[in-house]
C-alpha positions as CSV (number, residue, x, y, z in Angstrom):
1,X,0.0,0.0,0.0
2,X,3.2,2.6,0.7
3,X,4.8,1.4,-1.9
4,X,6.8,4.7,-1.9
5,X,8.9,3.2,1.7
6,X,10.2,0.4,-0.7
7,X,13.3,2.5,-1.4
8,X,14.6,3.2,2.4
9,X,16.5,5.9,0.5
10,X,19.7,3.5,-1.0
11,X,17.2,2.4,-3.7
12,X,16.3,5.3,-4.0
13,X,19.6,7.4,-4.6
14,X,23.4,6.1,-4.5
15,X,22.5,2.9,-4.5
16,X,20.6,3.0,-7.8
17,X,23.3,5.1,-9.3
18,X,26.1,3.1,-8.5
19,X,23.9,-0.2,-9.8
20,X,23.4,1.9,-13.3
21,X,26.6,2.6,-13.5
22,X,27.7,-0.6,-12.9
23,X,25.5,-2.5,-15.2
24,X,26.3,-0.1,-18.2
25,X,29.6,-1.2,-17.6
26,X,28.9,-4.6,-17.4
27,X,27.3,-4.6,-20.7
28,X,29.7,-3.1,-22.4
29,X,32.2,-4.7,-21.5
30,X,30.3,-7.6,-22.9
31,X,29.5,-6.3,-26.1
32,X,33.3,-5.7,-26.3
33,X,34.4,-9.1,-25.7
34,X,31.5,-11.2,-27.7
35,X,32.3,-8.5,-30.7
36,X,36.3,-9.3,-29.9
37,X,35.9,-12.9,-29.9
38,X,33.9,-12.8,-33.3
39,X,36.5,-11.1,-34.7
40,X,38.6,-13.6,-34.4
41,X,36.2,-16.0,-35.5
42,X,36.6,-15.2,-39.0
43,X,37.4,-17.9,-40.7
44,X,37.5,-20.6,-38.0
45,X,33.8,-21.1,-37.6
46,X,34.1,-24.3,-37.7
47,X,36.7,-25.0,-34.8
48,X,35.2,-26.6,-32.3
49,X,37.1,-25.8,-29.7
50,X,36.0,-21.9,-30.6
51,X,32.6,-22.5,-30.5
52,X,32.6,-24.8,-27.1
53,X,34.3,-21.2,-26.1
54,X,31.9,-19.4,-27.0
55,X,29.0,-21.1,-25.1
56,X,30.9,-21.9,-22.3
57,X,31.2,-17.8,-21.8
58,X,27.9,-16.9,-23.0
59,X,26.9,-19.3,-20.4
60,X,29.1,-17.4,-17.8
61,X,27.9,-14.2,-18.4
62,X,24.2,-15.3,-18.2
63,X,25.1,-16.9,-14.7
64,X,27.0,-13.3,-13.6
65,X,23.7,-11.4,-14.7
66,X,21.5,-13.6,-13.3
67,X,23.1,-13.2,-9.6
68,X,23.3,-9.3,-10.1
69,X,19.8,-9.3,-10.7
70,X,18.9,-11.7,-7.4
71,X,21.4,-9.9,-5.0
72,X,20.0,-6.1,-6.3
73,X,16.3,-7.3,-5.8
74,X,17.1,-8.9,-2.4
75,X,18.7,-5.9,-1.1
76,X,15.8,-3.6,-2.5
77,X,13.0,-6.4,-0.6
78,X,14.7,-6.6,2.7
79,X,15.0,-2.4,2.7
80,X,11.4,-2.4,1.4
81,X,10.5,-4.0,4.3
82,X,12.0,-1.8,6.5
83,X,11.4,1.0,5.6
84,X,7.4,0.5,5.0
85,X,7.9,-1.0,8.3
86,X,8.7,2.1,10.0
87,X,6.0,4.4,8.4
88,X,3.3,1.9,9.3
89,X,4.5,1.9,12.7
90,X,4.7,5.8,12.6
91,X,1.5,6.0,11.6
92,X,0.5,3.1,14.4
93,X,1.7,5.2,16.9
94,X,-1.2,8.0,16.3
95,X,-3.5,7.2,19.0
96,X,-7.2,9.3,17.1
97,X,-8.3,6.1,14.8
98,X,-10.3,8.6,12.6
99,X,-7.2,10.8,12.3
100,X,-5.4,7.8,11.4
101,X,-7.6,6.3,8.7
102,X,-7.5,9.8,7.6
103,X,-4.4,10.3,7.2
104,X,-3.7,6.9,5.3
105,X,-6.3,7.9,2.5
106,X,-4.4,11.1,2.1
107,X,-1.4,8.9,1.8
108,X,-2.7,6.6,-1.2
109,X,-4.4,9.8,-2.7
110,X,-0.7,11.8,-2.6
111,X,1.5,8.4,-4.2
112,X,-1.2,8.4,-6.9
113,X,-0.4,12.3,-7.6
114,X,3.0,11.9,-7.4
115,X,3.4,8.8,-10.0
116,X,1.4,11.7,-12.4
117,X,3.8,13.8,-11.5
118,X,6.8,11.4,-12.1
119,X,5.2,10.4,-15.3
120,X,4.7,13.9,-16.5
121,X,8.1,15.7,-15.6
122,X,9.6,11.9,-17.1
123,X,11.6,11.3,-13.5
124,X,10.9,7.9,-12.3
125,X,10.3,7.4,-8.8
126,X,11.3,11.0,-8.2
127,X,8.2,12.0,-5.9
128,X,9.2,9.2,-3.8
129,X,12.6,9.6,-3.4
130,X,12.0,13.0,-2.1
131,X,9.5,11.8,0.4
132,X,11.1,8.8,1.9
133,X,13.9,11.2,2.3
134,X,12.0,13.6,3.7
135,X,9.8,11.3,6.2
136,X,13.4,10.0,7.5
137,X,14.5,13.7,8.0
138,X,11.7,14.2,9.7
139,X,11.6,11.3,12.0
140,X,15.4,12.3,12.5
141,X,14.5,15.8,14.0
142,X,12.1,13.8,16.3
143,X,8.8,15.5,14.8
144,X,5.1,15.0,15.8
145,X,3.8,11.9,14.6
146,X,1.0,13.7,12.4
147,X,3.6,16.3,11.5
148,X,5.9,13.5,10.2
149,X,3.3,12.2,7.9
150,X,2.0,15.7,6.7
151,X,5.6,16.6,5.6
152,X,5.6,13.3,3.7
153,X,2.6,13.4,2.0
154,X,3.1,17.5,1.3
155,X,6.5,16.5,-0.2
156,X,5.1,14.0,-2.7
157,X,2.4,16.5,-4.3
158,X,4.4,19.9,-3.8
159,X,5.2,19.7,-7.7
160,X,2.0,18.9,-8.3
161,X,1.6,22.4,-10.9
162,X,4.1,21.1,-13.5
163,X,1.4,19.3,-14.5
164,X,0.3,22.4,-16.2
165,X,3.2,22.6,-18.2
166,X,4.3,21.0,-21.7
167,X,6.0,17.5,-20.7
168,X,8.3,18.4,-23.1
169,X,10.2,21.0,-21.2
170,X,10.9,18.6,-18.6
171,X,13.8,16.9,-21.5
172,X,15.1,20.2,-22.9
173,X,18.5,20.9,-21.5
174,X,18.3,24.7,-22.2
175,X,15.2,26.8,-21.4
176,X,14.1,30.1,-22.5
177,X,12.6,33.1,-20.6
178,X,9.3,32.5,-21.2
179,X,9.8,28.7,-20.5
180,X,11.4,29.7,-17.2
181,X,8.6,31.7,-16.5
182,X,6.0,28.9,-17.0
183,X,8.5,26.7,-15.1
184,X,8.0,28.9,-11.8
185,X,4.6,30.1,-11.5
186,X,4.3,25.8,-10.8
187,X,4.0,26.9,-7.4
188,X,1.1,29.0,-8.0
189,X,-1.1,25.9,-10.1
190,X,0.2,23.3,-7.8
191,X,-3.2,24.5,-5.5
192,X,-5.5,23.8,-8.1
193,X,-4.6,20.1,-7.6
194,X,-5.1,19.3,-3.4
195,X,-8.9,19.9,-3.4
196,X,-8.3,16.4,-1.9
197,X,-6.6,17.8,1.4
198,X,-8.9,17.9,4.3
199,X,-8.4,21.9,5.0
200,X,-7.3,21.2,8.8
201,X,-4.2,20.3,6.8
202,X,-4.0,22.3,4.2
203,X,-1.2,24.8,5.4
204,X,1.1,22.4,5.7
205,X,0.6,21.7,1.8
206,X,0.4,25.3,0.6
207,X,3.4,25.9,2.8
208,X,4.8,22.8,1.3
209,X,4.1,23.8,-2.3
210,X,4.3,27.5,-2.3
211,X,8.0,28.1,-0.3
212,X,10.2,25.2,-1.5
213,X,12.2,27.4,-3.6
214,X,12.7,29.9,-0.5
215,X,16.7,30.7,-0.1
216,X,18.0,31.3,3.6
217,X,19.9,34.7,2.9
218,X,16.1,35.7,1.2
219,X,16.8,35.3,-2.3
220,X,14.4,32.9,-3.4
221,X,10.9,32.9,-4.5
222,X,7.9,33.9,-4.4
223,X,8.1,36.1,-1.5
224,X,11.8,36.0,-0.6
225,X,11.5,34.4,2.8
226,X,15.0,34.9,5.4
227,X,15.8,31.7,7.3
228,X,13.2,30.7,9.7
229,X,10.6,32.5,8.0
230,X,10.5,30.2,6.0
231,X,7.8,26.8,7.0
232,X,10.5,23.8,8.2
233,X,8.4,21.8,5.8
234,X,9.6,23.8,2.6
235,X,13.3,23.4,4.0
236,X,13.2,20.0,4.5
237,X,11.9,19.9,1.1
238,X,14.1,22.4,-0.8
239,X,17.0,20.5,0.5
240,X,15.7,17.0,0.0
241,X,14.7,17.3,-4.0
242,X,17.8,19.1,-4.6
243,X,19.9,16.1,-2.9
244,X,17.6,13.8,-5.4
245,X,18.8,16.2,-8.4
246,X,22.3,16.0,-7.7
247,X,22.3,12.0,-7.0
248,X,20.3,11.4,-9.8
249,X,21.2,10.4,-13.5
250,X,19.4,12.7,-16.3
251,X,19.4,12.4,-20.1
252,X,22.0,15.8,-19.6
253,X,23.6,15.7,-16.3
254,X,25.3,13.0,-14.7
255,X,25.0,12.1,-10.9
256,X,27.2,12.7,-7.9
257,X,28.4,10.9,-5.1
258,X,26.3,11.6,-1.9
259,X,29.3,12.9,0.0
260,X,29.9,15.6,-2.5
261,X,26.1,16.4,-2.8
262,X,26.8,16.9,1.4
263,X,29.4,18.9,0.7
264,X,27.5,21.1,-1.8
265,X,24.8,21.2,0.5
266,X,27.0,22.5,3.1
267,X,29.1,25.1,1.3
268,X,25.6,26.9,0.1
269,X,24.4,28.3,3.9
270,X,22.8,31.1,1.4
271,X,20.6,28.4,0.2
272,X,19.7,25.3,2.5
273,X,19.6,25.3,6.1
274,X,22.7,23.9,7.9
275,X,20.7,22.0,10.6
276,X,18.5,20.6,8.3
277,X,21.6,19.4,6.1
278,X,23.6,17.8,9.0
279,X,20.1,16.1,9.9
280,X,20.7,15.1,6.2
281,X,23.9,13.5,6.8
282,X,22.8,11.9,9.8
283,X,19.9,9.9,8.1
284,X,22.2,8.8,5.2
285,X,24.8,7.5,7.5
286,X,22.1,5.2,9.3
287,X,20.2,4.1,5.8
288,X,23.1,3.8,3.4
289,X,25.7,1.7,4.1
C-alpha cells in the first residue's frame, strides 16, 4: 500500500546510481568481448574448440547477470520491508483512529499524484525519493507523529503544478525566458490540484508547495522568505529534491556521489539550512551503508 517506503533511501539514490553505473559497464564490456571474440572467428567457424568457447562464456555471463539481478532485488526487498515498516508503525503510533484512517487515504491519494507527476516531468520514482527522504529527515529531527506524515505526503504532491506545463520542457537541457517563467509560476497551479486535502491540513501543503524554492539569505521565490521564516516543511523539502537532483542520472547531467552532494549542500548556507543538512547526513549515514 506505501509502496513509496520500498526504497529506504539506498534504492532510491546512491544505491541505484552506482547499480546503473555498474551494469552499463557490465554490458559493455560484454559487447566488447562477444564483438572481440567474433573477430577472431573469422574464418574458424568451424573449430570446435572456438565454439565450445563461446558457449561456455555466454553461459558465464548469463550466470553473472543472473546473480546481479537476485542480489540487487534482495537488497531492495529486505529495505522495502524496513522502511514501509517504520512508516506503518509511525502512523500506528497516532492514538485518534479517525485521524489515522484519515491520514492513510491522504497517503494513497498523494502516491497516486505523485506517480502523475513522475510520469509527466519523465523522473521515475522522483516524488518518492523525495519523500522517503523527507519522512526520515523528519523522524530524524524527532517531529510529531502527524507532523511526520503531513511533511511526507506535502512533499510527494508539492510539484504537483508542473502538471500544467508541456512535458516536453521537462527533457530540454536549455530553457528560454518565457519557458522559465511557466516553469515557476508551478508553485502558483500546484493549488488547483489538493482539493483532496482535508483543510485542517491544508497549510502544511500550501506551505509545502508555495515556499520550497525559498533561499535562507532571502533570495528565493515567491516572497523571498530569510531563514526561519521560511515553514520547516519547505526546507526540508528544498534540500531533499535538490539532494535527489544531484544524485540522480538525467538524459544531460550525470550524478554525484552523496558525500559531494553533502558537501555542496554545506558550502551553500545562502541556500539550504545547515541543521536541516547535518540532519541530512545523519539519516544517510544510518540508511546507506
Amino acid at each position: 500500500m506505501f509502496d513509496m517506503f520500498c526504497f529506504a533511501y539506498r534504492a532510491g539514490s546512491a544505491y541505484d546510481n552506482e547499480a546503473g553505473e555498474f551494469w552499463e559497464e557490465l554490458v559493455s564490456t560484454i559487447k566488447e568481448m562477444v564483438y572481440n571474440l567474433a573477430s577472431q572467428s573469422v574464418g574458424v567457424q568451424e573449430n570446435a574448440s572456438y565454439i565450445d568457447s563461446l558457449i561456455a562464456f555466454s553461459a558465464l555471463i548469463f550466470f553473472v547477470l543472473l546473480v546481479v539481478l537476485l542480489v540487487h532485488h534482495g537488497l531492495r526487498m529486505h529495505r522495502n520491508h524496513v522502511a514501509k515498516s517504520r512508516f506503518e508503525l509511525i502512523l500506528g503510533c497516532i492514538q485518534d483512529d479517525s485521524e489515522k484512517e484519515e491520514l492513510k487515504r491522504l497517503a494513497e491519494k498523494c502516491v497516486e499524484l505523485g506517480e502523475r507527476i513522475d510520469s509527466h516531468i519523465s523522473r521515475k520514482n522522483f516524488s518518492k525519493k523525495i519523500g522517503t527522504l523527507v519522512f526520515f529527515i523528519a523522524r530524524q529531527m524527532n517531529l510529531e507523529f502527524t507532523e511526520t506524515v503531513l511533511f511526507f505526503c506535502a512533499s510527494l504532491v508539492h510539484d504537483a503544478g508542473y502538471l500544467d506545463a508541456p512535458s516536453e520542457l521537462f527533457c530540454a537541457e536549455i530553457l528560454f525566458l518565457k519557458e522559465k517563467k511557466i516553469m515557476r509560476t508551478h508553485i502558483l497551479r500546484a493549488l488547483n490540484y489538493i482539493d483532496f486535502v482535508p483543510k485542517k491540513y491544508i497549510v502544511t501543503f500550501m506551505n509545502a508547495i508555495t515556499y520550497h524554492h525559498e533561499n535562507m539569505d532571502g533570495s528565493g521565490f515567491p516572497e523571498g522568505l530569510f531563514g526561519d521564516d521560511i515553514p520547516l516543511c519547505a526546507r526540508i523539502i528544498r534540500i531533499a529534491e535538490d539532494y535527489v537532483y544531484m544524485t540522480e542520472k538525467t538524459d544531460y547531467t550525470k550524478p554525484i556521489d552523496r558525500n559531494k552532494a553533502l558537501i555542496r549542500l554545506k558550502e551553500s548556507p545562502e541556500l539550504y539550512d545547515r541543521g536541516i543538512v547535518d540532519v541530512l547526513a545523519q539519516v544517510l549515514e544510518n540508511t546507506v551503508q
